[in-house]
N, C-alpha and C positions, 0 to 999 in steps of 0.2 A: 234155663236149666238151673238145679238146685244144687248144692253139695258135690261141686266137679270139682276134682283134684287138680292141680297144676301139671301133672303130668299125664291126664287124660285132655289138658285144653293145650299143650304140646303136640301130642300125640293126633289129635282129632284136628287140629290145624294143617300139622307136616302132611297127612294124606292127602290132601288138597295138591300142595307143589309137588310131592312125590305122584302121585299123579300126573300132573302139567308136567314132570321133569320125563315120566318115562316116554310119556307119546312126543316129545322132542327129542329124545334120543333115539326111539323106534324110527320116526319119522327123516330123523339126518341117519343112521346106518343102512336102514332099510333105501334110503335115497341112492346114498353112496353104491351100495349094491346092486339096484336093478335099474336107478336113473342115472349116474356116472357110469356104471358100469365097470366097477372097479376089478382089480384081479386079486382074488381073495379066498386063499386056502380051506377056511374055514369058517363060512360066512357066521353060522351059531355060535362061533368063540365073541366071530367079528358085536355081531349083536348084542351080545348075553356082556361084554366088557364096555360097551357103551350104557348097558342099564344098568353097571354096578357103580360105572362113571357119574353118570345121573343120579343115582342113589347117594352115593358120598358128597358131592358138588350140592345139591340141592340140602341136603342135611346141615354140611357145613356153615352155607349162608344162613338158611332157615334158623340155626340157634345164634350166631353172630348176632342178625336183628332182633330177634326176640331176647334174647337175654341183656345184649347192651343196646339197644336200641341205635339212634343215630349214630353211636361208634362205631356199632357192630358194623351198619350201614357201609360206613368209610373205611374200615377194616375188611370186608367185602371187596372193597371196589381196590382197595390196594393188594390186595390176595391176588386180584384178578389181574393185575397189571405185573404185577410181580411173577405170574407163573407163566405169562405167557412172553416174557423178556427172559426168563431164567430155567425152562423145562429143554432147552433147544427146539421147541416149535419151528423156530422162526429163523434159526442156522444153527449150527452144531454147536454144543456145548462148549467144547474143546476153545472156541473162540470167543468166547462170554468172559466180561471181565471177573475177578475173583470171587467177590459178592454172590455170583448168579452162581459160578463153581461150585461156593460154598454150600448156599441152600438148596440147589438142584435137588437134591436126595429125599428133601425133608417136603416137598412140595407134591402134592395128589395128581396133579397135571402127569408128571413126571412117568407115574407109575399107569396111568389109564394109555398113553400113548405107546409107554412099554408093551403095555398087553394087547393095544390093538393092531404092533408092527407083527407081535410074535403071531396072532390070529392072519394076519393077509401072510406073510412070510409063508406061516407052514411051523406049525410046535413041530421038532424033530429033534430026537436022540436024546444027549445028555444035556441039551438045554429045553427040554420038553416041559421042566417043571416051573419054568421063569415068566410063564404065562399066569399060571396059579399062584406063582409067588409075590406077582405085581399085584393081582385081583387082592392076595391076601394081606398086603401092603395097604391097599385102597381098606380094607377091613379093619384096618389098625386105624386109620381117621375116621370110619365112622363111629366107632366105640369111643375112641377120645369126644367125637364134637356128642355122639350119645350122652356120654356121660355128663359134659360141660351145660346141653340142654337140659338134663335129665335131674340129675342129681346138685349139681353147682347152682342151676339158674337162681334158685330163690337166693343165694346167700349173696351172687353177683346184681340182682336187681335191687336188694336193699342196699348194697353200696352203692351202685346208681342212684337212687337216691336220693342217699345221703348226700355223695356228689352236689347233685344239682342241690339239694338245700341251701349247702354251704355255698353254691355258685350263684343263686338268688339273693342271698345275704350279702355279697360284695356290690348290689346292684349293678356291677357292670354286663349283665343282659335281663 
């Protein structure tokens, strides 16, 4: 290919995992529903919040490695360790030392399990809107990691780099 923009060789890559990301996410909710047999209010909330899950999660990493490569990589895998100790997955929040308190909030884990308790529970009344306001939550990290693959990559892969330039010049790798 001739004359491809950095943002259509972004873009024409992300389809790929965005792809691979939905049919594993169709594939565990749609499971949960008809092979666990789960009990579930609203199984198209249930689903429709697992693919915007998918969509933010695979975004997120997708520009991490692309943009910082090997960092992003291990920035990745600390993301991932850190949300699944700090979202209360794993026991209630309420009992997580400060640290996980702290960033609970700031973490996508956080907000996709929000929307997928509010889809099996049952959206009702005056907390009807907190299902949309998680997804909308999830919408705010895709736009930041959009923007960071989108608009930031080039100015972050020249200081990569750079980086390594000056890490090749110390000869210690």
């Amino acid at each position: 290919l001739k004359n491809v923009q950095l943002h259509q060789m972004y873009l024409g890559r992300y389809l790929i995992f965005l792809i691979v990301g939905l049919l594993q996410s169709s594939l565990i909710c749609l499971g949960d529903l008809f092979y666990l047999g789960i009990q579930c209010k609203h199984p198209f909330l249930f689903v429709l919040a697992g693919w915007i899950s998918s969509i933010v999660y695979v975004n997120i990493i997708y520009t991490l490695t692309v943009s910082f490569g090997d960092i992003g990589k291990a920035i990745s895998v600390v993301l991932l360790v850190v949300q699944v100790a700090g979202t209360g997955g794993t026991f209630p929040i309420e009992v997580a030392p400060g640290f996980f308190r702290a960033v609970y909030p700031l973490l996508p884990f956080t907000h996709s399990m929000a929307a997928m308790r509010e889809a099996v529970g049952g959206v009702y009344g005056v907390y009807g809107m907190d299902y949309w306001m998680d997804l909308g939550k999830l919408g705010v990290f895709l736009i930041v990691s959009l923007v960071v693959g989108l608009v930031l990559r080039r100015p972050i892969i020249r200081m990569n780099d750079e980086f390594t330039e000056k890490l090749e010049e110390t000869k210690l790798i």
